[in-house]
N, C-alpha and C positions, 0 to 999 in steps of 0.2 A: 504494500500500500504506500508507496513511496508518491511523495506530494508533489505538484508539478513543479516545482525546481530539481526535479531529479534526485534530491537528498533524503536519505530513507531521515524520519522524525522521532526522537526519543523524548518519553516523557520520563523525567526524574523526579521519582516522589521522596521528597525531602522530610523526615520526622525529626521530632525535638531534641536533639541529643546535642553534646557540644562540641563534640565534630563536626556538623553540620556547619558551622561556621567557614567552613576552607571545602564547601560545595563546589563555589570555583573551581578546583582543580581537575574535580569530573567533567563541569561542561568545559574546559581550553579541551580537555581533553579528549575529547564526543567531539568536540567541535573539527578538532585536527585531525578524526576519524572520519570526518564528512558529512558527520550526522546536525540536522538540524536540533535544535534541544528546547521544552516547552517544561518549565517548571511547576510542580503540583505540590504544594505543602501539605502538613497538616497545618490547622488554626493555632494551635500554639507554637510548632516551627515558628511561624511568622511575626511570632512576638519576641524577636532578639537573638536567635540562634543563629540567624546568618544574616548578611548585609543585602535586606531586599533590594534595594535599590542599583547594587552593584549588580547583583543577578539579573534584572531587570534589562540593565546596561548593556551586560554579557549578553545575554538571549535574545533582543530586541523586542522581547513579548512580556508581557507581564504574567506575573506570577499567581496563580490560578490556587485560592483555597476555597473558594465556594460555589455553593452550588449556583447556574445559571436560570435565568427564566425561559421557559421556551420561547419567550422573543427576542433573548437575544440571540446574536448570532454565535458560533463555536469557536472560541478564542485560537484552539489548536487544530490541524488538521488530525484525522486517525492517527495512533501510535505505530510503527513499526516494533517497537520494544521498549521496554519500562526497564530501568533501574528504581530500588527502593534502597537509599544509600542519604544519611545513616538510617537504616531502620530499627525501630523499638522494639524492646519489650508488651507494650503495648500495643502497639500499632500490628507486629504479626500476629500477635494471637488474636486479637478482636477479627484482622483478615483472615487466618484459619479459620476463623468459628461463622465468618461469612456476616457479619457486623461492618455494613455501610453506612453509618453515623455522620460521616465527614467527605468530604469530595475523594480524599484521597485514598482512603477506602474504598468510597466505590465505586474507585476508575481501577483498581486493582480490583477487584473482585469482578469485572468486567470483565476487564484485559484478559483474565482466565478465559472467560467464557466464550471470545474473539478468538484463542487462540495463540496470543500475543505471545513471543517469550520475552521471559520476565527473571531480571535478575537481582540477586540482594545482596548488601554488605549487613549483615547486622552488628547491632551497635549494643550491646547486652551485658551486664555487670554479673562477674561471675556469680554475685549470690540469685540474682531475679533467672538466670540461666538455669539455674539448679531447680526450679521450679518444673513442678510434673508437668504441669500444663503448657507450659512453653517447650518443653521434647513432642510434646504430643503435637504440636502446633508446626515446627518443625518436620514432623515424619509426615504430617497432612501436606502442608506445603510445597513440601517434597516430591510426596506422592501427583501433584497435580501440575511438574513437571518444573518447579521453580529451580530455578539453577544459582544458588548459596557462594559464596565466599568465606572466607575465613572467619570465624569471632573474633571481637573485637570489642575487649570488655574497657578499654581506656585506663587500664590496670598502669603504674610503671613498671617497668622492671627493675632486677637485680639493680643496674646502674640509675634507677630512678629515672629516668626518661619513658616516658610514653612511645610504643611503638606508633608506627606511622600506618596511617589509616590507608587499605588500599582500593583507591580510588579506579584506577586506571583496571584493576582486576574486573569489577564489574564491566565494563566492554569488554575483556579476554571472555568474561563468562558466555557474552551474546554471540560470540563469532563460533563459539564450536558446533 
């Protein structure tokens, strides 16, 4: 479903986390893949997690967290493929459990349904990880063909530094 500029369109679903801040890195980087990029938060993302206005900049679209009326017109063309990057503790299990609450949810619980693939970095603290229902949310999402990247609990390490969030992975995930 690639848009009439020829450039297949990725919709990036952005959750609250405070990685989210260096979003940027993913669209240069989508961008320099040739893909067009159309931003979808959730409603708290977009209260201080990332610098809307510079994504705004970056994408030349704005940033999409609610729902539209059917008169207006559709901000984005169709998705070719969705990253969900950082995504939540929250945010996957309410989309395993099929909880459309927020745009961002239920353009992903969609995008299943379309067909779309769909990729994620999760963004998860090893104690909310350790939680049953979040395995259980994982093996569903799995099951329904979501293609995962590494956890990414914002732990430091040994040397106190934070690993570095991998952004650029989520497009490795879409190309296989």
């Amino acid at each position: 479903m690639t848009q009439q500029g020829g450039k297949p369109f990725l919709y990036v679903v952005v959750c609250a986390a405070g990685i989210a801040a260096d979003v940027g890195t993913l669209i240069t980087a989508a961008q320099e893949r040739d893909w067009e990029v159309g931003v979808i938060a959730t409603p708290t993302a977009t209260r201080g997690f990332f610098d809307t206005a510079a994504v705004e900049l970056r994408t030349g679209r704005p940033i999409r967290s609610a729902w539209r009326t059917p008169a207006e017109p559709r901000p984005f063309p169709p998705p070719d493929a969705v990253v969900v990057a950082p995504a939540t503790f929250n945010s996957l299990n309410k989309w395993a459990a099929g909880t459309a609450d927020t745009l961002a949810l239920g353009t992903l619980c969609e995008a299943y349904g379309l067909g779309v693939p769909i990729a994620v970095l999760p963004c998860v603290a090893d104690a909310l990880a350790a939680h049953p229902a979040y395995r259980d949310s994982l093996i569903r999402l799995r099951g329904m063909g979501v293609r995962f990247g590494e956890p990414y609990s914002g732990e430091p390490g040994e040397d106190g530094r934070r690993p570095e969030f991998g952004w650029q992975r989520a497009l490795d995930l879409l190309e296989r």
